[in-house]
HTML snippet that shows the backbone in 3Dmol.js (N, CA, C, O; Angstrom):
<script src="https://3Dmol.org/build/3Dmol-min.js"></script>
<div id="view" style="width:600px;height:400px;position:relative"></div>
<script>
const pdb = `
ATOM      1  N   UNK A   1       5.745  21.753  21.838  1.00  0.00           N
ATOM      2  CA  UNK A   1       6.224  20.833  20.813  1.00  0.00           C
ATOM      3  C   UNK A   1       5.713  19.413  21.072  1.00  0.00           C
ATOM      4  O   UNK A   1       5.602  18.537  20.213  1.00  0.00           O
ATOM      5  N   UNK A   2       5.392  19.295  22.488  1.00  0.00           N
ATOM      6  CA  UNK A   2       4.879  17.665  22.667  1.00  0.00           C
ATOM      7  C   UNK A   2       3.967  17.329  22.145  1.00  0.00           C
ATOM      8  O   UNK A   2       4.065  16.388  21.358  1.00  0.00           O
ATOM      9  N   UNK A   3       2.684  17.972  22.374  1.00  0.00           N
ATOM     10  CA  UNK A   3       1.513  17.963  21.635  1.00  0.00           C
ATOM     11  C   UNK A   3       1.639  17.982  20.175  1.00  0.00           C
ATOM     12  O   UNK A   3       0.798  17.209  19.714  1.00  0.00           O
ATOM     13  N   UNK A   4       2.346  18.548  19.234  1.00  0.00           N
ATOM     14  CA  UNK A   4       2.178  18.708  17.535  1.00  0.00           C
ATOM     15  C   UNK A   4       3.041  17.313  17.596  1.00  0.00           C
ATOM     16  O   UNK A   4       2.583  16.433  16.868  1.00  0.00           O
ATOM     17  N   UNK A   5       4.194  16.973  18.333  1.00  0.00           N
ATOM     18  CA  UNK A   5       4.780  14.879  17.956  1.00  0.00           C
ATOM     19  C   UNK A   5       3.567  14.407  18.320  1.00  0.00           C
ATOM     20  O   UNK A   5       3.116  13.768  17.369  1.00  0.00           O
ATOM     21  N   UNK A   6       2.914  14.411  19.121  1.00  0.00           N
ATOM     22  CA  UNK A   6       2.360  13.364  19.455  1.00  0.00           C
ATOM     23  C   UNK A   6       1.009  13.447  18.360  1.00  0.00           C
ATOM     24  O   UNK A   6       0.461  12.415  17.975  1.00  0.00           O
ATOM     25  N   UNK A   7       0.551  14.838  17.913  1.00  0.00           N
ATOM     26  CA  UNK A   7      -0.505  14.817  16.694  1.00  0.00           C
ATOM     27  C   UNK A   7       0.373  14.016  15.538  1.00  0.00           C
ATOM     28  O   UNK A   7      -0.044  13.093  14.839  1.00  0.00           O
ATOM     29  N   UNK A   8       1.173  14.372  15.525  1.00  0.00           N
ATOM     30  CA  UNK A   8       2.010  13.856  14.032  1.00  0.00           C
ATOM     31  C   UNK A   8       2.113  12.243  14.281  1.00  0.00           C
ATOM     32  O   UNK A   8       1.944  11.397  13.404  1.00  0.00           O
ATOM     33  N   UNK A   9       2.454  11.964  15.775  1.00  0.00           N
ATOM     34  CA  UNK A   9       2.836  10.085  15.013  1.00  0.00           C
ATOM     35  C   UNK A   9       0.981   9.712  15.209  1.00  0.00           C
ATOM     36  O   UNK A   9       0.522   8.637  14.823  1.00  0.00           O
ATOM     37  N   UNK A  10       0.347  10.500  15.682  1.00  0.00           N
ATOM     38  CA  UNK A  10      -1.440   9.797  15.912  1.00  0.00           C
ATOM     39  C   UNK A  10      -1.623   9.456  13.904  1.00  0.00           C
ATOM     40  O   UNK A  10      -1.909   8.462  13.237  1.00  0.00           O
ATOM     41  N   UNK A  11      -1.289  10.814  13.599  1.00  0.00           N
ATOM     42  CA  UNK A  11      -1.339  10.598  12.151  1.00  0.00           C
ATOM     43  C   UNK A  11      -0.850   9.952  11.253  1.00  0.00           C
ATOM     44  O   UNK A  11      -1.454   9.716  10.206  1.00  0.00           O
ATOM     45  N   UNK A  12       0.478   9.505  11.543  1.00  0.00           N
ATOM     46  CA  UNK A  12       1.266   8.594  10.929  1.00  0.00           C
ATOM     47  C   UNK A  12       0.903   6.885  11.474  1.00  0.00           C
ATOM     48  O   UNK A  12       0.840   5.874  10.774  1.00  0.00           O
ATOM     49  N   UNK A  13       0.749   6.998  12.637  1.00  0.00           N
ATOM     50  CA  UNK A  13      -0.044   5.640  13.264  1.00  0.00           C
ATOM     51  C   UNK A  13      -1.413   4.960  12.367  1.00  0.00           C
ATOM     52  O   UNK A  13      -1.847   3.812  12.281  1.00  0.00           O
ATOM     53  N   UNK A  14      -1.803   6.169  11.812  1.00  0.00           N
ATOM     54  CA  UNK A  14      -3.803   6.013  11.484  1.00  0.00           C
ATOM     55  C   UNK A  14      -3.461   5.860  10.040  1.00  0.00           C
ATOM     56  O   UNK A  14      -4.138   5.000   9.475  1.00  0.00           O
ATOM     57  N   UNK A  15      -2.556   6.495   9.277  1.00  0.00           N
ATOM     58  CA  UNK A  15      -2.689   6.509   7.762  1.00  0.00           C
ATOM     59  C   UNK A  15      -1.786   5.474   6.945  1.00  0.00           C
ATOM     60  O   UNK A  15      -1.964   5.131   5.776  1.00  0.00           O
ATOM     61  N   UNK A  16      -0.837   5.077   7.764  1.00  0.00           N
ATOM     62  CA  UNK A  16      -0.279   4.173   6.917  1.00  0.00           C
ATOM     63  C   UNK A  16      -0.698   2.743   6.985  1.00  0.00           C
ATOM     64  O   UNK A  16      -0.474   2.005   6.025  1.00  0.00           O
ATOM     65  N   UNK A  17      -1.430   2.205   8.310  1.00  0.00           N
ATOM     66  CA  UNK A  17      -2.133   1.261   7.667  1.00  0.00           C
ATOM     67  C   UNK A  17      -3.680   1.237   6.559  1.00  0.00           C
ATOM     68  O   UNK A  17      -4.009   0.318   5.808  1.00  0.00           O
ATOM     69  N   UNK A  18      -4.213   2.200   6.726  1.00  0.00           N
ATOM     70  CA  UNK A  18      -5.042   3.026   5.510  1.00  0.00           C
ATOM     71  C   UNK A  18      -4.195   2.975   4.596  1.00  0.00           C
ATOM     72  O   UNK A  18      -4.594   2.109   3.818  1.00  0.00           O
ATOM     73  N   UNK A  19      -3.165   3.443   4.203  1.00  0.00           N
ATOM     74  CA  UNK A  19      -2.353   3.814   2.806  1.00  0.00           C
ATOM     75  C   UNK A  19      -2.018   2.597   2.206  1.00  0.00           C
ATOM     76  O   UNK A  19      -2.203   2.362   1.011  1.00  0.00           O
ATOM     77  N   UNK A  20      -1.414   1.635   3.201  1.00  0.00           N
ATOM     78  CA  UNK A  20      -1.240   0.511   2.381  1.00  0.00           C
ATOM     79  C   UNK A  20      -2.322  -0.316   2.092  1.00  0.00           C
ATOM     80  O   UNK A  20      -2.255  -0.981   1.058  1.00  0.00           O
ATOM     81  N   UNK A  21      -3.587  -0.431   3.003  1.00  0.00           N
ATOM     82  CA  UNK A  21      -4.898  -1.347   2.529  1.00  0.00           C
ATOM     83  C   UNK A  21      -5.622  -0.258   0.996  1.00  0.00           C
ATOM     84  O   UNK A  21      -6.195  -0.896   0.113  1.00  0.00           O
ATOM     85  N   UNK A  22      -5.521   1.217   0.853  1.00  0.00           N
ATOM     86  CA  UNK A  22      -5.548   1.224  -0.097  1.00  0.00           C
ATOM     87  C   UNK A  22      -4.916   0.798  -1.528  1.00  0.00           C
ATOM     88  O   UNK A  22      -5.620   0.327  -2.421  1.00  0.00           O
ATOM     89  N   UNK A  23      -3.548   1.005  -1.657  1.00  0.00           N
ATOM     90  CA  UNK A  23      -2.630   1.065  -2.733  1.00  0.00           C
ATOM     91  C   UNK A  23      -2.673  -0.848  -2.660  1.00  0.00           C
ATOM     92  O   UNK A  23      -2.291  -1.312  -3.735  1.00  0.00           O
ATOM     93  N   UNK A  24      -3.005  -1.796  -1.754  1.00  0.00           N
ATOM     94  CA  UNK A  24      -3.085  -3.150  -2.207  1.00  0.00           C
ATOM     95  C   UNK A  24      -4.742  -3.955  -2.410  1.00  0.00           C
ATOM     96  O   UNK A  24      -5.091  -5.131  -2.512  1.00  0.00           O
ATOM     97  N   UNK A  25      -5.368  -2.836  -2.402  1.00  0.00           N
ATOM     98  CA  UNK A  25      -6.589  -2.728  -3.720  1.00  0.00           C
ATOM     99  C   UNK A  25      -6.965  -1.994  -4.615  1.00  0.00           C
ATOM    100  O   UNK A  25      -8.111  -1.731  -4.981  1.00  0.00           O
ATOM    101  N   UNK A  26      -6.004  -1.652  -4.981  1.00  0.00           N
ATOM    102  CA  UNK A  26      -5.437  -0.980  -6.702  1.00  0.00           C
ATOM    103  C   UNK A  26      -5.395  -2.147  -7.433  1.00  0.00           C
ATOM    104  O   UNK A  26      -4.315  -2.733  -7.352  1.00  0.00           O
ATOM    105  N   UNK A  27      -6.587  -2.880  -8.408  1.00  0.00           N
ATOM    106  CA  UNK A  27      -5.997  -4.018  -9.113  1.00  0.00           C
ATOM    107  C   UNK A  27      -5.330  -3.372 -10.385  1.00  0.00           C
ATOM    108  O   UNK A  27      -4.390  -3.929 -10.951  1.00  0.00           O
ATOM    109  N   UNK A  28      -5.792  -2.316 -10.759  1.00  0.00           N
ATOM    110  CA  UNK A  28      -4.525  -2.030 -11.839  1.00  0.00           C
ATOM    111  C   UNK A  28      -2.916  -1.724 -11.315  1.00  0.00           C
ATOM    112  O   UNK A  28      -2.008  -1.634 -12.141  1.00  0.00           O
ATOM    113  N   UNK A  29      -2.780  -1.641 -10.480  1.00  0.00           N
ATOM    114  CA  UNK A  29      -1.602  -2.032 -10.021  1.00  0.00           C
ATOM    115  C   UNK A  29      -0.730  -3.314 -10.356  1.00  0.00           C
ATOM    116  O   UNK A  29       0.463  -3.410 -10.642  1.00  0.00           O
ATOM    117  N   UNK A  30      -1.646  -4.188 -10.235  1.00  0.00           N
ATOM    118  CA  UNK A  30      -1.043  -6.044  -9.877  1.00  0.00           C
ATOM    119  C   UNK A  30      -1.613  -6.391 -10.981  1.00  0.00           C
ATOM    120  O   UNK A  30      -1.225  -7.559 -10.967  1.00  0.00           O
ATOM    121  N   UNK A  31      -2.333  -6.298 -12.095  1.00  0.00           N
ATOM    122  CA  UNK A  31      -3.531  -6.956 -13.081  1.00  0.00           C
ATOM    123  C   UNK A  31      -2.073  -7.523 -13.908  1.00  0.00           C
ATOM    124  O   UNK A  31      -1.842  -8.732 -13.929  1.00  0.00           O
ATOM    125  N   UNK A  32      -1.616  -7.043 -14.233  1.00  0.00           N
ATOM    126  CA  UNK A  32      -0.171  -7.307 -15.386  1.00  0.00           C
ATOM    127  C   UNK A  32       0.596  -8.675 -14.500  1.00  0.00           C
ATOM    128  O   UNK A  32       0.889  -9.777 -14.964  1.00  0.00           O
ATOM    129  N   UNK A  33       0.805  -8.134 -12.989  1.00  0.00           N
ATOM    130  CA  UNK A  33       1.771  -9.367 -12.783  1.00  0.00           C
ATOM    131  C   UNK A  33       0.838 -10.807 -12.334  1.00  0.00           C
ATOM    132  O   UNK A  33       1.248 -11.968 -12.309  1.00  0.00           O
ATOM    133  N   UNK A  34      -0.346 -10.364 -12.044  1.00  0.00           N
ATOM    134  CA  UNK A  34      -1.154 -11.645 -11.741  1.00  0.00           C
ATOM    135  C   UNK A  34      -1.158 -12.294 -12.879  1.00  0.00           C
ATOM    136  O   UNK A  34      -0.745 -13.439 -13.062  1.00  0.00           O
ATOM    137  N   UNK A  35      -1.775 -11.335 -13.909  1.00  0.00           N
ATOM    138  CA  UNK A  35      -1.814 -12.150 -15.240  1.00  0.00           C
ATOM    139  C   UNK A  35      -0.269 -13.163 -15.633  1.00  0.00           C
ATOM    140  O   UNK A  35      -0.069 -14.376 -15.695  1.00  0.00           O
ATOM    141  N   UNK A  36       0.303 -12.369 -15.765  1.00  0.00           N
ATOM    142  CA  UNK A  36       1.795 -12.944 -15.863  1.00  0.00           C
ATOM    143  C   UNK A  36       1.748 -14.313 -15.140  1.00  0.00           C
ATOM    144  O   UNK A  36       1.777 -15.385 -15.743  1.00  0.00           O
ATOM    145  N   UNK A  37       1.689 -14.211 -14.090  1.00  0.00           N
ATOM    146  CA  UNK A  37       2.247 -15.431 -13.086  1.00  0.00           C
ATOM    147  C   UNK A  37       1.116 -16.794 -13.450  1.00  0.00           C
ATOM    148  O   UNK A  37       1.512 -17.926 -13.729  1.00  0.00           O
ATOM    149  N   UNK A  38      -0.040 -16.470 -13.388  1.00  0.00           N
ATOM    150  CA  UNK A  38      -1.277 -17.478 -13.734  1.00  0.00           C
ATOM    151  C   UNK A  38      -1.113 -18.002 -15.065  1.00  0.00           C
ATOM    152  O   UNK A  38      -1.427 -19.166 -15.313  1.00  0.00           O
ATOM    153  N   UNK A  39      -0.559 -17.088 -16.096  1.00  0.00           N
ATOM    154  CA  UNK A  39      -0.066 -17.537 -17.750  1.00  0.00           C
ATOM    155  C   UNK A  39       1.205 -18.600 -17.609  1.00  0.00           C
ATOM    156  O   UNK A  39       1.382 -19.430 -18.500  1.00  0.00           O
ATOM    157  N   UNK A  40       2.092 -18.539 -16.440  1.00  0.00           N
ATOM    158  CA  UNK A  40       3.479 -19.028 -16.357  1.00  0.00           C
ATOM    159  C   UNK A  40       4.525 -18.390 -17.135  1.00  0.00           C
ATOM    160  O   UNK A  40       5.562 -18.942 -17.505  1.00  0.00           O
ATOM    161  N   UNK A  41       4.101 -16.903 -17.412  1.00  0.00           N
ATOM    162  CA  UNK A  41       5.432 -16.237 -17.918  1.00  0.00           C
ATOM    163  C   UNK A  41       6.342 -15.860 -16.996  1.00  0.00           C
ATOM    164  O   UNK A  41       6.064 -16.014 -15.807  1.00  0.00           O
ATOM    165  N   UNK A  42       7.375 -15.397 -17.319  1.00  0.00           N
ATOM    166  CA  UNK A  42       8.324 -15.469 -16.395  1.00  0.00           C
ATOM    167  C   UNK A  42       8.035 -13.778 -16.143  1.00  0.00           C
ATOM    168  O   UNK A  42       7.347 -13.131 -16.934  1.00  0.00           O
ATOM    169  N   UNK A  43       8.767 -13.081 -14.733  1.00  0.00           N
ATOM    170  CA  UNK A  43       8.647 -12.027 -14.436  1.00  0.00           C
ATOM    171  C   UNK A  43       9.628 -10.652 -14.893  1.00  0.00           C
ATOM    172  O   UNK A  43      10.806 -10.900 -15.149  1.00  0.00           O
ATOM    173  N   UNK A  44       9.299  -9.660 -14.965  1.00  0.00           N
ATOM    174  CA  UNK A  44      10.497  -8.487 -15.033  1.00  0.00           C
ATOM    175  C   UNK A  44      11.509  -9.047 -14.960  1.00  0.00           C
ATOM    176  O   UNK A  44      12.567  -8.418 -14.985  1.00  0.00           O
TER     177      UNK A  44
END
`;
const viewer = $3Dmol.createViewer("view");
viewer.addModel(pdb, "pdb");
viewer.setStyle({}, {cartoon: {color: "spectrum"}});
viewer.zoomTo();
viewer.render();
</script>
């Protein structure tokens, strides 16, 4: 069992900073609220 934790957090260690540098260069993600904020509309 030591070996498959220790594969599992190597994997969880390696992908979630990958996961989040992907999903925060998604500009269709943010395109709506950038726009928003640079216009001075107010938010959600």
């Amino acid at each position: 069992m030591g070996v498959k934790l220790e594969i599992l957090r190597m994997f969880l260690y390696l992908s979630f900073p990958v996961a989040v540098f992907w999903v925060s260069n998604q500009a269709e993600l943010f395109q709506r609220h950038v726009i928003d904020r640079k216009l001075g509309r107010p938010g959600d």
